[in-house]
Structure formats: C-alpha cells, structure tokens
PDB file of N, CA, C and O in Angstrom:
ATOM      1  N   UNK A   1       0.820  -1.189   0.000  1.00  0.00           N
ATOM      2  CA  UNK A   1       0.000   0.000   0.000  1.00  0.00           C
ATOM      3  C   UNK A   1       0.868   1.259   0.000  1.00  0.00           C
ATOM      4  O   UNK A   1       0.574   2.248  -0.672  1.00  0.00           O
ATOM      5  N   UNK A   2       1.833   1.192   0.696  1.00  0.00           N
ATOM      6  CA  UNK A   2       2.812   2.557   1.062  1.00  0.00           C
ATOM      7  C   UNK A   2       3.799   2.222  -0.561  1.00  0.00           C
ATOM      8  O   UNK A   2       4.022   3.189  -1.290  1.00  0.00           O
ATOM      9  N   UNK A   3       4.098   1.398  -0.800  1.00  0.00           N
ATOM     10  CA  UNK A   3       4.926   1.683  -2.400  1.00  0.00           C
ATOM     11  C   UNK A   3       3.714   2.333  -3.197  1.00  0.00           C
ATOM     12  O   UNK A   3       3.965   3.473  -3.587  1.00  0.00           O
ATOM     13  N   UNK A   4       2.521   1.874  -3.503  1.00  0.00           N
ATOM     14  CA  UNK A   4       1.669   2.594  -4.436  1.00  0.00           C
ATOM     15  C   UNK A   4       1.485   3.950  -4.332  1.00  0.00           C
ATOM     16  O   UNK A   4       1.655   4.767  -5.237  1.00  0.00           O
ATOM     17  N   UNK A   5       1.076   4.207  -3.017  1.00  0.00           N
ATOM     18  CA  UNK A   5       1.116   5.864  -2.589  1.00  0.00           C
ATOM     19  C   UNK A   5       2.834   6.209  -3.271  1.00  0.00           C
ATOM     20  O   UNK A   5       3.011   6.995  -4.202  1.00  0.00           O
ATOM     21  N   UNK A   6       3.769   5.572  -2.699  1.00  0.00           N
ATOM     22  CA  UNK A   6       4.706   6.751  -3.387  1.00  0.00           C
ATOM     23  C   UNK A   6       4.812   6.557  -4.965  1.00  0.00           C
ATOM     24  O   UNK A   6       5.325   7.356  -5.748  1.00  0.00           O
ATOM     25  N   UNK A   7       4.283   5.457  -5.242  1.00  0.00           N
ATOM     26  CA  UNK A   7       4.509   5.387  -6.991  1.00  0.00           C
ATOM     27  C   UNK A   7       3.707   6.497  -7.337  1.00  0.00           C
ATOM     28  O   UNK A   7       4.363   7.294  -8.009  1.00  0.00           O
ATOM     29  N   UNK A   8       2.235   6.956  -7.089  1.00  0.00           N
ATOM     30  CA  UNK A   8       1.390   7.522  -7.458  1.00  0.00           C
ATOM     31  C   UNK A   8       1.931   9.509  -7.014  1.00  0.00           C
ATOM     32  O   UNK A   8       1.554  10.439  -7.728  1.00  0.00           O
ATOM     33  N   UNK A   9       2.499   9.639  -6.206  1.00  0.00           N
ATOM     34  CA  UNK A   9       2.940  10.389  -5.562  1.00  0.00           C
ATOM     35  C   UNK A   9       4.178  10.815  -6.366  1.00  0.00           C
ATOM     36  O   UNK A   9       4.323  12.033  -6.268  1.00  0.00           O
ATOM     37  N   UNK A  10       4.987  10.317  -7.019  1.00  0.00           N
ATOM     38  CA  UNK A  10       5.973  10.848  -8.201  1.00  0.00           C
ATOM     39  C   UNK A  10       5.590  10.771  -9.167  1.00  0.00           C
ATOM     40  O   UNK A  10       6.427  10.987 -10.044  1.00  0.00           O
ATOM     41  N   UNK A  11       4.486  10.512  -9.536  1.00  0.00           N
ATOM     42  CA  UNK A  11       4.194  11.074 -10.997  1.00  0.00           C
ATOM     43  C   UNK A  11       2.304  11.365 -10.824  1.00  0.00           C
ATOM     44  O   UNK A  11       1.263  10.805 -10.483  1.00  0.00           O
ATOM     45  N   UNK A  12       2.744  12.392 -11.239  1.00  0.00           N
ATOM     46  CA  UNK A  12       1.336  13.845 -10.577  1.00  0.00           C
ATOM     47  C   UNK A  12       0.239  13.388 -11.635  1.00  0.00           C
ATOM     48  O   UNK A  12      -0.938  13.581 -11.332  1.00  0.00           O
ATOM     49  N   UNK A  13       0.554  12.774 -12.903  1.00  0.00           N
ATOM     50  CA  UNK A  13      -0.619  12.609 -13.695  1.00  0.00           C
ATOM     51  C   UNK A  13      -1.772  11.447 -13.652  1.00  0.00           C
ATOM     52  O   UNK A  13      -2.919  11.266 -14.059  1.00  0.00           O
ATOM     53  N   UNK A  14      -0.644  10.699 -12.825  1.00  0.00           N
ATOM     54  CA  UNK A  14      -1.514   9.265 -12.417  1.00  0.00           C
ATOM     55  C   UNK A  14      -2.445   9.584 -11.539  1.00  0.00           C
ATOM     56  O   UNK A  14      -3.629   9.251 -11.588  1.00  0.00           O
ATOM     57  N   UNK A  15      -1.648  10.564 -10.312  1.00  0.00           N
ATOM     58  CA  UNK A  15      -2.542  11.027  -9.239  1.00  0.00           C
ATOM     59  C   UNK A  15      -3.335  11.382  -9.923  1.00  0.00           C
ATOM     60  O   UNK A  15      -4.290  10.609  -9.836  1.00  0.00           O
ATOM     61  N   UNK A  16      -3.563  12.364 -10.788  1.00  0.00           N
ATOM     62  CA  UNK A  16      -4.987  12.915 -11.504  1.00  0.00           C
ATOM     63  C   UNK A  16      -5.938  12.008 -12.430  1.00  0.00           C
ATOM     64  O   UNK A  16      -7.056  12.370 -12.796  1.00  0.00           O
ATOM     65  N   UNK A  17      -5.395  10.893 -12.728  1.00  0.00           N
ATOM     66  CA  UNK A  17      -6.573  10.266 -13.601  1.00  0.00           C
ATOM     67  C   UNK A  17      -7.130   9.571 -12.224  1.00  0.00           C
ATOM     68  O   UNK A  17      -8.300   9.592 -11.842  1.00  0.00           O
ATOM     69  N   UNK A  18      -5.987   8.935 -11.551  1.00  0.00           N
ATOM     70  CA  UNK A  18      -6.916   8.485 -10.438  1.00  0.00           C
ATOM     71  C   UNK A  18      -8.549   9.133  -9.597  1.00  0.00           C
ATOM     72  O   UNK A  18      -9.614   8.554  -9.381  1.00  0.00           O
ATOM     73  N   UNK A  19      -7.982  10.883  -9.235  1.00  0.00           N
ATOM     74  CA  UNK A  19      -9.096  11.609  -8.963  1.00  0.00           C
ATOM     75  C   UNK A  19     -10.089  11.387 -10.080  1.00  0.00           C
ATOM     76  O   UNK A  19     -11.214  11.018  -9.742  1.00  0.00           O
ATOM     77  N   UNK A  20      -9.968  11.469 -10.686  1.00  0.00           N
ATOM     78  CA  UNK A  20     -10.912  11.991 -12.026  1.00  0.00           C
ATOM     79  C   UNK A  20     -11.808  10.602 -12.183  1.00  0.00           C
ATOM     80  O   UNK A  20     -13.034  10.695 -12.143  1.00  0.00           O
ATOM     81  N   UNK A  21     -11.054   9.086 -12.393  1.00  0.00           N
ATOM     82  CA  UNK A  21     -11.396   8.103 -12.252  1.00  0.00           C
ATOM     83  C   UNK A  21     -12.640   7.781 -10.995  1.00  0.00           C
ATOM     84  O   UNK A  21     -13.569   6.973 -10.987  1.00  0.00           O
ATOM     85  N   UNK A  22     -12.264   8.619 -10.157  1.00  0.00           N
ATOM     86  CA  UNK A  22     -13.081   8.548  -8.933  1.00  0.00           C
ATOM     87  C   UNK A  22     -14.473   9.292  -8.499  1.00  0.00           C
ATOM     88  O   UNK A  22     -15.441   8.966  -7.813  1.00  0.00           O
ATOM     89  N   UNK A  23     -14.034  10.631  -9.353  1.00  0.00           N
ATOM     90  CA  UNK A  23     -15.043  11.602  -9.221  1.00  0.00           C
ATOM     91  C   UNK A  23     -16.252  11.238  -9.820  1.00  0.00           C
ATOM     92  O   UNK A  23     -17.381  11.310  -9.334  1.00  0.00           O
ATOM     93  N   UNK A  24     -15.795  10.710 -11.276  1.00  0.00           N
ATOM     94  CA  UNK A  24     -16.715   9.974 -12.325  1.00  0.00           C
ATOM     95  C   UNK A  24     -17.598   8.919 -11.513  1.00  0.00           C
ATOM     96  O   UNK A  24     -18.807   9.042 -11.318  1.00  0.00           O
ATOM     97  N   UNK A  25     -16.901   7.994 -11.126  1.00  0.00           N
ATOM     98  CA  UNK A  25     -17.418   6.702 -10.309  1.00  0.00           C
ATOM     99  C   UNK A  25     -18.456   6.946  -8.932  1.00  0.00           C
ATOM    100  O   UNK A  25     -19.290   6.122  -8.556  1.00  0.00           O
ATOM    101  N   UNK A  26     -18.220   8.118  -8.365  1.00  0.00           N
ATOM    102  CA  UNK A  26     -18.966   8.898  -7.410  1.00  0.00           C
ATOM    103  C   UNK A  26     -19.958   9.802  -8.786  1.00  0.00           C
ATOM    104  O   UNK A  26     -21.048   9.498  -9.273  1.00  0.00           O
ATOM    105  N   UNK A  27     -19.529  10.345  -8.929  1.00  0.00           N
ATOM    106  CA  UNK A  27     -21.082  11.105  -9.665  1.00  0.00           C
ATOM    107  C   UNK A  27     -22.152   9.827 -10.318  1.00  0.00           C
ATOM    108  O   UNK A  27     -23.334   9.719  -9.994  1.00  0.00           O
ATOM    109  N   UNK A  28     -21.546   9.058 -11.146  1.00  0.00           N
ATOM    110  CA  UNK A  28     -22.209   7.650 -11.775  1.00  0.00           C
ATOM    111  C   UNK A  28     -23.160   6.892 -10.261  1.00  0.00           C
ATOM    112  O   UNK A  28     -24.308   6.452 -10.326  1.00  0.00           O
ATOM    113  N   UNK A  29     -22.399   6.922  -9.170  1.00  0.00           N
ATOM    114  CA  UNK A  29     -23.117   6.345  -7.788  1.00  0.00           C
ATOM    115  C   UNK A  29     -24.516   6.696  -7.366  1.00  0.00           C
ATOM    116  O   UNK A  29     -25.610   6.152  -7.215  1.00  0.00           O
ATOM    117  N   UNK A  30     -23.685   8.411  -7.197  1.00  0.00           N
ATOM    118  CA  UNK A  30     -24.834   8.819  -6.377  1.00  0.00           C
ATOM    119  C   UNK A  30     -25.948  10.027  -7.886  1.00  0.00           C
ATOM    120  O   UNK A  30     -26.575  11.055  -7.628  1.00  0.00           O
ATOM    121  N   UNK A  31     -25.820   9.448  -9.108  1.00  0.00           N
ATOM    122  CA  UNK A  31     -26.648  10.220 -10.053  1.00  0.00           C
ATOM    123  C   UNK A  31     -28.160   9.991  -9.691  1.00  0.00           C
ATOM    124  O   UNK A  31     -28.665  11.018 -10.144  1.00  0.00           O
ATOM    125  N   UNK A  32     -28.931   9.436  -9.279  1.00  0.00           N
ATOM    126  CA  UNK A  32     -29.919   9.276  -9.182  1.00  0.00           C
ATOM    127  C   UNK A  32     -30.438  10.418  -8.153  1.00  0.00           C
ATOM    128  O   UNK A  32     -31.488  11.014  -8.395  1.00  0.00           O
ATOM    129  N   UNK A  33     -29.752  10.671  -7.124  1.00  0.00           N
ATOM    130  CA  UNK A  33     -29.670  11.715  -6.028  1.00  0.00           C
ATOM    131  C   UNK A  33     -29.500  13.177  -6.477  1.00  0.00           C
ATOM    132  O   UNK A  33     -30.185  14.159  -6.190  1.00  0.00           O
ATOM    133  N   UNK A  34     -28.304  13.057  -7.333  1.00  0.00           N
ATOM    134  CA  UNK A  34     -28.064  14.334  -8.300  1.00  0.00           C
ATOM    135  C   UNK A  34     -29.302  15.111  -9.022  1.00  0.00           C
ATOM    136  O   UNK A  34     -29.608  16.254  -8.682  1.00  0.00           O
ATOM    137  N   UNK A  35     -29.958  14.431  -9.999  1.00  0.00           N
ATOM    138  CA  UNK A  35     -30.936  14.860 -10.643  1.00  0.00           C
ATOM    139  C   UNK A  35     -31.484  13.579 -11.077  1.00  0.00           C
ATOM    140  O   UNK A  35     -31.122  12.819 -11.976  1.00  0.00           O
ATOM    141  N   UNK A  36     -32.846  13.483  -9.878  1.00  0.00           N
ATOM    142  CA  UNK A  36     -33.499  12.251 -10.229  1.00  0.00           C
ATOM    143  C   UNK A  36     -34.972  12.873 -11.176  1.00  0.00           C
ATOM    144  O   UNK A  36     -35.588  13.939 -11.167  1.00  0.00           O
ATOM    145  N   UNK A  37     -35.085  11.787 -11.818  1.00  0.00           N
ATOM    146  CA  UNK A  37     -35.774  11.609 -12.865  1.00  0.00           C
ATOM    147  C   UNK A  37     -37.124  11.887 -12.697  1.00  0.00           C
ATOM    148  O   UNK A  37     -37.709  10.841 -12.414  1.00  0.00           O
ATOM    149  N   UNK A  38     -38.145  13.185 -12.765  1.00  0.00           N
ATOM    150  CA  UNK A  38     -39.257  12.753 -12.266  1.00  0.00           C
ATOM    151  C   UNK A  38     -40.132  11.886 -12.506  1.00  0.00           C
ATOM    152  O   UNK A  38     -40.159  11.498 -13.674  1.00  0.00           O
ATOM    153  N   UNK A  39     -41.042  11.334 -11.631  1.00  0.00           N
ATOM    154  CA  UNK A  39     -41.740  10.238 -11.800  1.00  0.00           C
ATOM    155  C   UNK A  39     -43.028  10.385 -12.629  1.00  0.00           C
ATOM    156  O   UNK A  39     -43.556   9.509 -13.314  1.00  0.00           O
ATOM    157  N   UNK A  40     -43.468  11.752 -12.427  1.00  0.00           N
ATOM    158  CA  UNK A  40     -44.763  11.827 -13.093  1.00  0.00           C
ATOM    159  C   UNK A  40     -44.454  12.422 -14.747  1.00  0.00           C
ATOM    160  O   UNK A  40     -45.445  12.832 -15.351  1.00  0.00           O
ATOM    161  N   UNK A  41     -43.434  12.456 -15.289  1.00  0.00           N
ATOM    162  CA  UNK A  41     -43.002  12.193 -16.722  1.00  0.00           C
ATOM    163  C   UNK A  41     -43.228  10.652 -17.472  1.00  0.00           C
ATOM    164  O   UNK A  41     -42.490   9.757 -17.059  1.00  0.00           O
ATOM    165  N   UNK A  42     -44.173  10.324 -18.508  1.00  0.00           N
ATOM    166  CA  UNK A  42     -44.431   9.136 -18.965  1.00  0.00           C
ATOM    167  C   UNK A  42     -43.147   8.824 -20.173  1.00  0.00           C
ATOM    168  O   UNK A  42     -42.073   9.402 -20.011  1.00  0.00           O
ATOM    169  N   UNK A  43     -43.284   8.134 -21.056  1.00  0.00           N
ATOM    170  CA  UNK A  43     -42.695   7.673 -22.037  1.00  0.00           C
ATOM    171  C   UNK A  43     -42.490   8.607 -22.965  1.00  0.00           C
ATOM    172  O   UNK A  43     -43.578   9.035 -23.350  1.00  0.00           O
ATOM    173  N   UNK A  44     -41.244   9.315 -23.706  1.00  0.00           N
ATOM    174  CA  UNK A  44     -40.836  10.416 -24.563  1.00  0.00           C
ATOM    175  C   UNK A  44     -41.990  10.418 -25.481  1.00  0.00           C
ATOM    176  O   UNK A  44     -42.961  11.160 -25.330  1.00  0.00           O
ATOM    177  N   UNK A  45     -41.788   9.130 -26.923  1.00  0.00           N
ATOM    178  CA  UNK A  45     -42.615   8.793 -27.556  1.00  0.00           C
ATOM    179  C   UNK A  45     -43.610   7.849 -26.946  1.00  0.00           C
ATOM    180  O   UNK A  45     -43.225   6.998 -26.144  1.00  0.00           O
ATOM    181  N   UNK A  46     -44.885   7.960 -27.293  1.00  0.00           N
ATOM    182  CA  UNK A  46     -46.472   7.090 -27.177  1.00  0.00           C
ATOM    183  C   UNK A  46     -46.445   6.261 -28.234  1.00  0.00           C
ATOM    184  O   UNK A  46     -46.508   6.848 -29.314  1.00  0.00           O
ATOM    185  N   UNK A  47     -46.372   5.077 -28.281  1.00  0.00           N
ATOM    186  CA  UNK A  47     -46.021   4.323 -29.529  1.00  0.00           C
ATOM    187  C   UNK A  47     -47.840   3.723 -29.351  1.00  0.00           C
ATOM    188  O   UNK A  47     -48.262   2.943 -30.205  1.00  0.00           O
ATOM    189  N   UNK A  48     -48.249   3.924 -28.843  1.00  0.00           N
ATOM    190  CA  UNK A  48     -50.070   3.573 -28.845  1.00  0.00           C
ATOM    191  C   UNK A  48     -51.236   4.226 -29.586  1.00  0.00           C
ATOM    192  O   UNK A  48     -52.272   3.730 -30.029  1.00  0.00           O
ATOM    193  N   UNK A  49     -50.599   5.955 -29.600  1.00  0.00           N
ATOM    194  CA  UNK A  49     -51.176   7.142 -30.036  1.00  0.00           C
ATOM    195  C   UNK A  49     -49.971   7.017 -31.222  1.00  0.00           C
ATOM    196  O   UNK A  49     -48.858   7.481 -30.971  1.00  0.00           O
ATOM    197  N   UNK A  50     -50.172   6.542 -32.178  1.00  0.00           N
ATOM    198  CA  UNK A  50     -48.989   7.378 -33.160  1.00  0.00           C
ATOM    199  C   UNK A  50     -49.344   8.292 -34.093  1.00  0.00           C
ATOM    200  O   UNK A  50     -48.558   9.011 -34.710  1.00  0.00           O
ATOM    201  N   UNK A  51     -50.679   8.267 -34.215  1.00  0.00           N
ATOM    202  CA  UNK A  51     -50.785   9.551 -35.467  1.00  0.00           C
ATOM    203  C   UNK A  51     -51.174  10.782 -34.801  1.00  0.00           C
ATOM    204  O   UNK A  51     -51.757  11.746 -35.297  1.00  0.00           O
ATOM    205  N   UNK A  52     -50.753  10.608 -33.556  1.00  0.00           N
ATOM    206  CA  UNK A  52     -50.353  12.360 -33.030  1.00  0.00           C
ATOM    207  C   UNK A  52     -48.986  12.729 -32.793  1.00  0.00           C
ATOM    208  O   UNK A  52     -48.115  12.121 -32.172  1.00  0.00           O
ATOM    209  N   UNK A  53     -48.946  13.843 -33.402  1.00  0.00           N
ATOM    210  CA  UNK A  53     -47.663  14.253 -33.564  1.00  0.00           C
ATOM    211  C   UNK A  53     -46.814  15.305 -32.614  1.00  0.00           C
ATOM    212  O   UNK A  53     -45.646  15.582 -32.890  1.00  0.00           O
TER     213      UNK A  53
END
C-alpha cells in the first residue's frame, strides 16, 4: 500500500486520472440523487397514439 502511494505520488498525472477516475465513479453512484428523474413524466414517444404528432 505505502509503495503505491509513493509510486502515485511521483508522478502527478496518475494522481490525476486516479481523482478523475473517482469523481466519475462517485457522480455515476450517487446520479440518481443528483438529478433524479421525475416520476410523473411518462414515455418520450407514445407508440399507442402514433398519429399524433
């Protein structure tokens, strides 16, 4: 564990994909929380009704 920290720790770009890798993986987690979907929105297209446009 302590060699990885210093591997990651001399070279600054790894450190950053790592963050970035992470931030992504946390926003992807908690997206539903972020901007959840409202519920009382139905289906984009009505494939039942189709000749309304």
């Amino acid at each position: 564990m302590i060699r990885t920290l210093r591997i990651l720790a001399a070279n600054p770009l790894s450190l950053l994909g790592l963050i970035l890798v992470c931030l992504i993986t946390l926003a992807a987690i908690f997206a539903p929380w972020i901007a959840p979907f409202p519920t009382h929105n139905g289906a984009v297209v009505d494939f039942l009704n189709n000749n309304r446009a």
